[in-house]
C-alpha positions as CSV (number, residue, x, y, z in Angstrom):
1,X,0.0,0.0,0.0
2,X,0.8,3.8,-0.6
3,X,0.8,5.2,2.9
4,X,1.0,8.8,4.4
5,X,2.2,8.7,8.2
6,X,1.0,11.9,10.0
7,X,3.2,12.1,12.9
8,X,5.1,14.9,14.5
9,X,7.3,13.3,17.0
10,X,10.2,12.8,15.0
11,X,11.4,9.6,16.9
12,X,8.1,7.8,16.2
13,X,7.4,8.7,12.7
14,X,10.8,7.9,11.5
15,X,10.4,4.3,13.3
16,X,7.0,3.5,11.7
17,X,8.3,4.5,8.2
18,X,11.0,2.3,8.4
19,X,9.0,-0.7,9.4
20,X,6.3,0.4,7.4
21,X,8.7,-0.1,4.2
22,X,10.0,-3.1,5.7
23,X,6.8,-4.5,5.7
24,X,7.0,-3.6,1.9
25,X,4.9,-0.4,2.1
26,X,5.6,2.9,-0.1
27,X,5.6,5.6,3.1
28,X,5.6,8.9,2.5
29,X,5.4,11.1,6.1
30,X,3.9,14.4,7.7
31,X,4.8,16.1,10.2
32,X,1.6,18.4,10.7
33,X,-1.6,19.1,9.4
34,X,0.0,21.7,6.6
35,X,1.9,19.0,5.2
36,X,-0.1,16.5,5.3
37,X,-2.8,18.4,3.5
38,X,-0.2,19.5,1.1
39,X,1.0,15.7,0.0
40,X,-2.8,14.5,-0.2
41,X,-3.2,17.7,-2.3
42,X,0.3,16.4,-4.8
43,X,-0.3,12.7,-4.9
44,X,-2.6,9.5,-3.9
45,X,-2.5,7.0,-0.9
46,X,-4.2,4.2,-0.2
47,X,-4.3,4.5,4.1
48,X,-3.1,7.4,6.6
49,X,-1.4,6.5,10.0
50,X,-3.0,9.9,11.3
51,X,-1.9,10.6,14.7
52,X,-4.6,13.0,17.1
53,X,-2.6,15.8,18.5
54,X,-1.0,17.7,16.0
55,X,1.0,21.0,16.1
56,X,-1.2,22.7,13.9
57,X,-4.3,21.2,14.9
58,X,-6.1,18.0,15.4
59,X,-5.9,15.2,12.8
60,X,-9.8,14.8,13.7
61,X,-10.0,17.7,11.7
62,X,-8.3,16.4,8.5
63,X,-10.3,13.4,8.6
64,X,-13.6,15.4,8.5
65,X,-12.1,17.3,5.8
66,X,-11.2,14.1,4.0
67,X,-14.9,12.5,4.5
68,X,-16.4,15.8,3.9
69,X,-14.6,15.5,0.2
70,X,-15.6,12.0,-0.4
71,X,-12.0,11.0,-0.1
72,X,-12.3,7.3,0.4
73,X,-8.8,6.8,2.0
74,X,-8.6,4.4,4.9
75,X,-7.8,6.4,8.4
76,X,-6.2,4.7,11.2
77,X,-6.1,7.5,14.3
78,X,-3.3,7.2,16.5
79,X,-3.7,8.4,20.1
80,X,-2.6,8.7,23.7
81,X,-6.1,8.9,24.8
82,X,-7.9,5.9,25.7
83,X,-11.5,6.6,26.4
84,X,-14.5,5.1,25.1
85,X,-15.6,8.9,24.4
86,X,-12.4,9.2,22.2
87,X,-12.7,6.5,20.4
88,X,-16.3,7.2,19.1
89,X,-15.7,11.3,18.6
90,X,-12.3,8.9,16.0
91,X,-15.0,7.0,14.3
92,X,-17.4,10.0,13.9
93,X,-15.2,12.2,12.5
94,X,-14.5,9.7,10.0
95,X,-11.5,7.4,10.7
96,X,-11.8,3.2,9.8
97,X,-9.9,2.7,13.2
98,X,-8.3,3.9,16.1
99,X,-5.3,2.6,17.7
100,X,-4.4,3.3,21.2
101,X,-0.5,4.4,21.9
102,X,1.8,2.6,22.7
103,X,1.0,-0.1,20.1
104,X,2.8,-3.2,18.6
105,X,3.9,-2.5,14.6
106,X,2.0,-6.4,13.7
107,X,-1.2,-4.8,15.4
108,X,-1.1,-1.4,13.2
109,X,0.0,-3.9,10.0
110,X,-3.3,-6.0,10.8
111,X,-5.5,-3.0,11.2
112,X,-4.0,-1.6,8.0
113,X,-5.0,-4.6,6.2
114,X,-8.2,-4.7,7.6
115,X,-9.6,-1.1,6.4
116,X,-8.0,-1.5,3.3
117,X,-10.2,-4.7,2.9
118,X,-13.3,-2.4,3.6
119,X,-13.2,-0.5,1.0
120,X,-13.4,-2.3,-2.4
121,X,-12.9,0.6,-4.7
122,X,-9.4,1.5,-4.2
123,X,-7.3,-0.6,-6.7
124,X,-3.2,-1.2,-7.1
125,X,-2.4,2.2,-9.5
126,X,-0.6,1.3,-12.7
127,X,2.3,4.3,-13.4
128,X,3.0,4.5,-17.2
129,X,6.6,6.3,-18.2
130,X,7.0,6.1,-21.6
131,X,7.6,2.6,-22.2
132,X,7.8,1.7,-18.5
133,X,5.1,0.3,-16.6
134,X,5.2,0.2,-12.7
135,X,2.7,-1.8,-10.9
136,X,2.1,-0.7,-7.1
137,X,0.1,-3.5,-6.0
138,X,2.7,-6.6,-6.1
139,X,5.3,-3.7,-6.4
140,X,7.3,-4.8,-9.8
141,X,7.8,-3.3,-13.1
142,X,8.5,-3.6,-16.5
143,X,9.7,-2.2,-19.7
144,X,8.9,-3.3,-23.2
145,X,7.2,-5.9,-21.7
146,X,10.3,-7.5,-20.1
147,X,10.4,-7.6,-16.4
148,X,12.8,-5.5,-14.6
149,X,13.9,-6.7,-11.3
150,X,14.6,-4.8,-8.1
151,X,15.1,-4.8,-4.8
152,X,12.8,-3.5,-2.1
153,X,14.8,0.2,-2.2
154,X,15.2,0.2,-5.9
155,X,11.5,-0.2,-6.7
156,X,10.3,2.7,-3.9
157,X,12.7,4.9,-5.5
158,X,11.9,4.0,-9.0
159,X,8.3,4.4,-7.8
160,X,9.2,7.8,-6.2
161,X,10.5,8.9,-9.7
162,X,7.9,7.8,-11.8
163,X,5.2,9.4,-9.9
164,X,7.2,12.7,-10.4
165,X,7.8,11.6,-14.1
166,X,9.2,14.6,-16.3
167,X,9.7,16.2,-12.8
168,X,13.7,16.8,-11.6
169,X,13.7,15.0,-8.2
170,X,16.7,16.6,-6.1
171,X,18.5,14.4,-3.2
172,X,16.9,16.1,-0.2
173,X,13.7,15.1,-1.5
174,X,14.5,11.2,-2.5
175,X,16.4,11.1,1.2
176,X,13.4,12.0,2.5
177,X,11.1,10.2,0.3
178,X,12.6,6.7,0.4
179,X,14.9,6.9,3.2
180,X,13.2,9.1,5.4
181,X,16.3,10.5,6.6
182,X,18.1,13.9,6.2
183,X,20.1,14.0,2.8
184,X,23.4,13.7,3.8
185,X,25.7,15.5,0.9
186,X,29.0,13.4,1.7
187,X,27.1,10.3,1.5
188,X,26.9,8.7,-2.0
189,X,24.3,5.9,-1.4
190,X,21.5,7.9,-3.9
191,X,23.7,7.8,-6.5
192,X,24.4,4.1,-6.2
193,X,20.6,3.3,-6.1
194,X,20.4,5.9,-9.3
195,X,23.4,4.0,-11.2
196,X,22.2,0.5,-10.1
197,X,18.3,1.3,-11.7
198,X,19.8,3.1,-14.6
199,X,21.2,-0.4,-15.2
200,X,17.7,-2.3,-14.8
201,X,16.0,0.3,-16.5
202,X,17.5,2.1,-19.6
203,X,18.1,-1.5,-21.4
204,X,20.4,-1.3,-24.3
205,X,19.0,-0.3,-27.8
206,X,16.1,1.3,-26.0
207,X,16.2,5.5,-25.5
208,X,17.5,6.3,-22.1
209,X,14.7,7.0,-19.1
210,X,16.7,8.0,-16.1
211,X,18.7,10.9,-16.3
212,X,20.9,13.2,-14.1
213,X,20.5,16.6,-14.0
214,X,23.7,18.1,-13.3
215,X,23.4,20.2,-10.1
216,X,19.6,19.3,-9.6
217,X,19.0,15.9,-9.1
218,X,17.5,13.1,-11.1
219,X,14.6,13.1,-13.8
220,X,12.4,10.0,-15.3
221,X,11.1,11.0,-18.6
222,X,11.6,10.9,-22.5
223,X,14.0,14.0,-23.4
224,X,14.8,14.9,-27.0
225,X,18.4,15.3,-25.7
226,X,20.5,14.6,-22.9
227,X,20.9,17.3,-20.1
């Protein structure tokens, strides 16, 4: 699943992305209601992890907003706050489930599954580039028709790319995006992932997909020329 993880305590959020993506999700992650409203507003997701207390507000809010939209997306609340009262004001305000902190990742995984299952309309997205096809539900892809096989890292930042197609991605971004960490600029490990795709993707005899823009970052798209 495409996730977004609403969570301001740093600590937290960067833990449940990691296991998240472990667990073979594509995790994207907010740290307020701002952002959060602003990556809805850019791309798609298939759940939020949508913690309560926020800095800007309460994520009972957003999922009122979302509801009030006829945004379909699952919503699992995270809170501190045990109550029955809680719980129901959760569900009222439109979230699938509510999950009590501190909580055990398998238990947040199942619950994941669980509203997904609920709602039969929301599909695996299919992410045309060119001649590349990317398919998020089992996560693979192919070009020409010929499989193209990666590695759990390789295929969320291909993914990352692709959904930004025609787009230069810098490093900061793709740090955050697959690694969830600070882009660190004397560490080289984005360009290895970029090399070791480039490898997979742009096949010989076909026109080249992945391409660096010198002193910007990365692009995946068709050019006329290289940069």
């Amino acid at each position: 699943m495409r996730l977004l993880v609403v969570e301001d305590e740093p600590r937290l959020a960067a833990s449940l992305a990691k296991s998240l993506r472990q667990a073979a999700h594509a995790v994207d992650v907010a740290g307020s209601l701002a952002e959060a409203r602003a990556k809805l507003g850019a791309g798609s997701y298939e759940a939020l992890v949508l913690d309560v207390m926020l800095p800007d507000g309460s994520g009972l809010t957003l999922a009122r907003e979302l509801r009030a939209a006829r945004n379909l997306v699952s919503i699992v609340m995270l809170t501190a706050r045990d109550a029955i009262e809680d719980r129901v004001s959760g569900l009222d305000h439109g979230a699938d489930d509510y999950l009590v902190k501190p909580f055990a990742l398998d238990e947040l995984l199942a619950r994941l599954r669980a509203v997904a299952r609920r709602i039969p309309t929301l599909r695996p997205e299919t992410i045309v580039v060119a001649d590349l096809s990317i398919e998020t539900g089992p996560r693979t892809a192919e070009r020409g028709g010929q499989r193209i096989e990666l590695t759990t890292t390789e295929y969320a930042l291909l993914e990352y790319l692709a959904r930004h197609s025609d787009q230069v991605c810098d490093r900061p971004q793709i740090s955050t995006h697959v690694w969830n960490e600070s882009y660190d600029p004397f560490s080289n490990v984005i360009d290895v992932y970029i090399a070791r795709i480039r490898k997979k993707v742009d096949q010989s005899g076909r026109p080249p997909l992945l391409h660096t823009i010198r002193g910007a970052g990365y692009m995946l798209g068709l050019r006329s020329e290289a940069p």
